[in-house]
N, C-alpha and C positions, 0 to 999 in steps of 0.2 A: 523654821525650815520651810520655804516655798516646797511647795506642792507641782509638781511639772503637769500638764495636761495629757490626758493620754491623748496620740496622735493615731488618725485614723486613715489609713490609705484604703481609695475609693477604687473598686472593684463590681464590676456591672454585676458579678457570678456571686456578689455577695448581697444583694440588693433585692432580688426576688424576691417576688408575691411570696408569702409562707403557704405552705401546701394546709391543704387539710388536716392530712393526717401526716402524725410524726413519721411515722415509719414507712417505707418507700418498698415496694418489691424487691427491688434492687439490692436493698441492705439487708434481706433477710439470709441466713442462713438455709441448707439444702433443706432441711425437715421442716422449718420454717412456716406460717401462715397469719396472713391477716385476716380475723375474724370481727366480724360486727355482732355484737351480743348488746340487745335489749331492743327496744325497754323491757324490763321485766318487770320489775317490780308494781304494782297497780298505783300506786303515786306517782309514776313518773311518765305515764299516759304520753309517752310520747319526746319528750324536754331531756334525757338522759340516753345518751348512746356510748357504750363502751367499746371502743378498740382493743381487740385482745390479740398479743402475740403469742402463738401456741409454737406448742413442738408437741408433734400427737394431742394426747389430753391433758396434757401439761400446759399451764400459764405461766409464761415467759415474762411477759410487764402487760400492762394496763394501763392506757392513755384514756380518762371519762373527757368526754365531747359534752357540754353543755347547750340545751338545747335553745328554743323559743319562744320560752312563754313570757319574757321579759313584762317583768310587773311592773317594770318604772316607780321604783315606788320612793325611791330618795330624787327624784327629780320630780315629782308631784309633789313630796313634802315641800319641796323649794317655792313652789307657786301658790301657795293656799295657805291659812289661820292655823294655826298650831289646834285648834279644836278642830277642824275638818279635815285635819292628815287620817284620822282614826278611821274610817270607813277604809283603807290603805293600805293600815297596818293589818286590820285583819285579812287582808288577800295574798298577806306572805307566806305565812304556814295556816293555811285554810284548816287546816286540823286541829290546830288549840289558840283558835281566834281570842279567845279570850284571856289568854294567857299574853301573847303580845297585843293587845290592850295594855292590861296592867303593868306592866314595863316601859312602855309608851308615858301610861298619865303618870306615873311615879317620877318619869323624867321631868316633865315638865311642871311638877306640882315643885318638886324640889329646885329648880330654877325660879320659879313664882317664891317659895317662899312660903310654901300656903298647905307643903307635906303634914306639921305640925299638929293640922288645926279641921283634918278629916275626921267628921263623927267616927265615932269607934263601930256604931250598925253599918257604915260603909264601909268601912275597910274591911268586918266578917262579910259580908256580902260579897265584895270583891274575891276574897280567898276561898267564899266558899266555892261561889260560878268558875271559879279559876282552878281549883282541883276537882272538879265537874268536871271540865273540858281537859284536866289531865288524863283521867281515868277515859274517857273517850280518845283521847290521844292513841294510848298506851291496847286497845282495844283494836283500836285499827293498825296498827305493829304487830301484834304479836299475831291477829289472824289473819293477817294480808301475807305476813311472813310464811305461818305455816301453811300456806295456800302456796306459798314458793317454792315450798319443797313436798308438794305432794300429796299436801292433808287439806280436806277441802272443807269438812266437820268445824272444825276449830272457827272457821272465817265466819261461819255461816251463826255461829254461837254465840260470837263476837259484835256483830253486827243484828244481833236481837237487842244483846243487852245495851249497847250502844244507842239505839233508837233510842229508849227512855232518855236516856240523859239528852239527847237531841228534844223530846217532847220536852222534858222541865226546860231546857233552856230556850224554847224556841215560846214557851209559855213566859216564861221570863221578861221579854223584849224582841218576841214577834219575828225573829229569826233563826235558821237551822242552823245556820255555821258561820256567816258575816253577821257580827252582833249588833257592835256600835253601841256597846252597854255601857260599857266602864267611861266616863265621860273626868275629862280636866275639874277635880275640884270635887266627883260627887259620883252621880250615877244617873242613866238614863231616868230610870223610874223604880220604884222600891219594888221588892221581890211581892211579886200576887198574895193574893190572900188565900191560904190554905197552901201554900207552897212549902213551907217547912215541914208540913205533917205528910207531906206527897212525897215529898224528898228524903224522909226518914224511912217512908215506908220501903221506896225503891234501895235504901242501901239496906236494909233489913231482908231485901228480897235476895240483894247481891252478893253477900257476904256466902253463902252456899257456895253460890254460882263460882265464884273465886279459888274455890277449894276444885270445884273441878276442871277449871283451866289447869292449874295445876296439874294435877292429874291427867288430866287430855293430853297435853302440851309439853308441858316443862319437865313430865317425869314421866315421859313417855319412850320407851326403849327406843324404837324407831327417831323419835326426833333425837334422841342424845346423840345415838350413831351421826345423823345426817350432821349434825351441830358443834359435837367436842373434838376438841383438837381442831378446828377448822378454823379460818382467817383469826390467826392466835395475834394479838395485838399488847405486845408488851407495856409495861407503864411508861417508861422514859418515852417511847417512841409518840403516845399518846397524849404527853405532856409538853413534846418537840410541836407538835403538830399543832395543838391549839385544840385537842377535841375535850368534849366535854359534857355532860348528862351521863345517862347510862352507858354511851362508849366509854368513857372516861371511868365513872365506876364500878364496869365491870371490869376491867384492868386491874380495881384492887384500893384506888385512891377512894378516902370516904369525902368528898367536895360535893356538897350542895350549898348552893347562893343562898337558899332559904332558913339557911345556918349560919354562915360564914358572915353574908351582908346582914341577917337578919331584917331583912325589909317585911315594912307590912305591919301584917301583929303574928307574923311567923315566932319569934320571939314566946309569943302567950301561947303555944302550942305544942301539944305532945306528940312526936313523930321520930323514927329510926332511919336511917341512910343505909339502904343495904347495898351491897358492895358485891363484886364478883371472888370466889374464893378459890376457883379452881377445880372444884367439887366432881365434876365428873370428866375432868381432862386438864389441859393447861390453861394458867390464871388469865384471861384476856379472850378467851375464845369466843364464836357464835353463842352456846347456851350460856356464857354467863351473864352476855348480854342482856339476853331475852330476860333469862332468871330475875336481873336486877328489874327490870322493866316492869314483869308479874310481880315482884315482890313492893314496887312500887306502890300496885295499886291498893295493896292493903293497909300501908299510910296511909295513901292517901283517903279512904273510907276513916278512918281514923282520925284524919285530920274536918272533914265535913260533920262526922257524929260530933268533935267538939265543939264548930261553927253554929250548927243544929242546936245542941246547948245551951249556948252565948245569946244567940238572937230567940229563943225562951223562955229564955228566964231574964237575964238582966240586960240585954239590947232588945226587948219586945219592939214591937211597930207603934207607934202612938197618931194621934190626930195630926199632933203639930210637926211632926218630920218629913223634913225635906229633904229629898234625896240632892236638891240641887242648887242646897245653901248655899253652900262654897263654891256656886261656880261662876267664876270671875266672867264680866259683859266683853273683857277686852285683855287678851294673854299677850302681854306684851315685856318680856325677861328683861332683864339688864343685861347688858352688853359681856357676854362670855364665854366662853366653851366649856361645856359638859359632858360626863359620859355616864348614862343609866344602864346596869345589868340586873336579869334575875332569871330564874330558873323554869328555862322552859321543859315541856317534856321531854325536847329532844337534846337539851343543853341550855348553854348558857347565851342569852340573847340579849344584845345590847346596842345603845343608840346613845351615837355621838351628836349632838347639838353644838351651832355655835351661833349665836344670836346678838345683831346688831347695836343691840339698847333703840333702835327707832320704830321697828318694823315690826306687826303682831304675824309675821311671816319669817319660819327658819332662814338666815341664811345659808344656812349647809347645814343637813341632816342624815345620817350616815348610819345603817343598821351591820349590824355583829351578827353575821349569821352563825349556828353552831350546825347545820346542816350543811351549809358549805365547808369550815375545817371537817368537818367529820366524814366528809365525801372526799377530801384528799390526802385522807390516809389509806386511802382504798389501794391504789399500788402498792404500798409498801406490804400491805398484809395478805398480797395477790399470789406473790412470787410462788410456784412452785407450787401452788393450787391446782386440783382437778378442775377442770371447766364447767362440772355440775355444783361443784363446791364454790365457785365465783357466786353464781347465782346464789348462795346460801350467804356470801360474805354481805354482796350488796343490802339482800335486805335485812341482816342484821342490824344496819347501822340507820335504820328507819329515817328515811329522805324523803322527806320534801319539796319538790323543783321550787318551790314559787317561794321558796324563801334563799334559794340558791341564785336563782336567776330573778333576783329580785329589780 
């Protein structure tokens, strides 16, 4: 059965520049308002502006305007060696640089051929500096959040404990937040010497501190109020949408990549998936967000004390190890298209490759943001919001511009 064309009659009134903004004066109702709300959130410095249609302090819909910080960062993969994309990738979620790292060289080890045949002391180094930079993630969320809604304590508590992890990693390989650690095939340089016993010490310090975020935050009468029942985001809706990390499982679904894909040596590790349950209002809301997020970090301490382990007792450091055995003089794939995922802090992050077979340069490399699906479900979970409760919705869903506006 042919297929007819659809036929299009040209109209000058249908041809117009698109406006800025969706909604026009004009189409508004008497009560009606167009309001410009943000930036709010302290990540979005400016790159996120939301359109809000009120009626009084009601939110009617929500159109987000993505700003200008354009990272370029899949059209610079396009012009450079698949090993110099990386200084790139960590300028998309500047927050857990080292998390997309390792999704990065996993993609690319896996097209090489060469995932295999990674010492087992790089791949715990990998996961350990990688839920390093989770727990720093998950830090700057929950106290940038509660600094949203009014509590300033929390941010300030947050960004103590955070430093350290910024000193061990910047002790690491020489940098605060753009690493350029995790390299195709190995690693920049093997972890210092006295690093694990520093690093044991700092989560032995943390493990308190953890109990009184809690405490502070998450089971703090004032934030539940500000937080439960608020931007309630069903599961189906959540699963239409593409979102995914702690939106996703606070919703109720238990989905982690570091389960499901089992990448890595995630597999050799003991860790739980906590999930949102509804607990102090409806299943999907702002606190069970967060909840998931704080309850995150106590894997993830859990997951570094076994890394801690592993690399002393049976991956100790030795003379002859080299962090940068495996790393191939010239990356050059066979001709095909790929798609790498794993589990970033804020979701699930992925990169499509599709590679020539001639050229040690992507021809098209295409990143999976989960900060962008998870920033447009922001309307749907808008509707019928107080305008103080928007701002509570936004930074629930811990955004990142530069990986949005990548």
């Amino acid at each position: 059965m042919a297929i007819k064309p659809i036929q299009y009659e040209y109209k000058p009134e249908n041809f117009r520049l698109s406006e800025p903004n969706k909604y026009r004066p004009e189409d508004l109702k008497r009560e009606e308002m167009i309001l410009s709300l943000g930036p709010q959130h302290p990540s979005t410095h400016g790159v996120l502006r939301i359109e809000v249609i009120t009626d009084g302090e009601l939110v009617v819909d929500v159109v987000p305007h993505l700003g200008y910080l354009h990272r370029c960062f899949e059209k610079h993969a396009e012009s450079m060696p698949y090993n110099q994309v990386i200084p790139y990738v960590d300028r998309m979620d500047y927050l857990a640089s080292m998390n997309n790292e390792h999704a990065y060289v996993m993609g690319v080890e896996r097209m090489l051929g060469i995932d295999k045949d990674i010492p087992k002391r790089v791949e715990y180094i990998r996961v350990l500096v990688a839920e390093l930079n989770r727990l720093a993630s998950h830090f700057v969320a929950i106290g940038t959040y509660a600094m949203d809604i009014g509590a300033y304590t929390p941010f300030l508590w947050m960004m103590r404990d955070r430093e350290h992890i910024q000193r061990l990693l910047e002790w690491t390989c020489g940098a605060r937040m753009l690493y350029n650690y995790i390299w195709v095939g190995g690693l920049f340089y093997d972890l210092p010497v006295g690093f694990e016993e520093r690093c044991g010490d700092f989560i032995r310090y943390l493990k308190p501190k953890l109990l009184e975020l809690q405490r502070l935050v998450i089971e703090n009468k004032i934030f539940i109020q500000r937080t439960a029942n608020v931007g309630v985001l069903p599961l189906p809706l959540a699963i239409n949408y593409g979102c995914s990390g702690p939106v996703l499982r606070g919703s109720g679904l238990r989905l982690d990549l570091r389960r499901v894909d089992g990448y890595s040596v995630y597999p050799e590790l003991a860790f739980e998936i906590p999930i949102g349950t509804g607990a102090m209002g409806a299943l999907g809301d702002c606190w069970d967000r967060n909840y998931v997020r704080a309850m995150e970090c106590y894997e993830s301490v859990k997951i570094i004390e076994q890394c801690l382990q592993r690399l002393q007792t049976d991956l100790k450091r030795t003379r002859d190890f080299d962090p940068q055995a495996m790393v191939p003089k010239k990356i050059r794939p066979k001709a095909m298209d790929f798609y790498i995922r794993a589990e970033n802090p804020k979701g699930e992050l992925g990169y499509y490759f599709r590679a020539d077979g001639r050229s040690d340069i992507p021809f098209r490399c295409k990143a999976r943001s989960c900060c962008f699906h998870n920033l447009s479900v922001l309307p749907e979970i808008s509707h019928g919001a107080m305008i103080a409760d928007l701002v509570a919705i936004i930074g629930s869903l811990d955004l990142v511009m530069g990986e949005v506006d990548r």
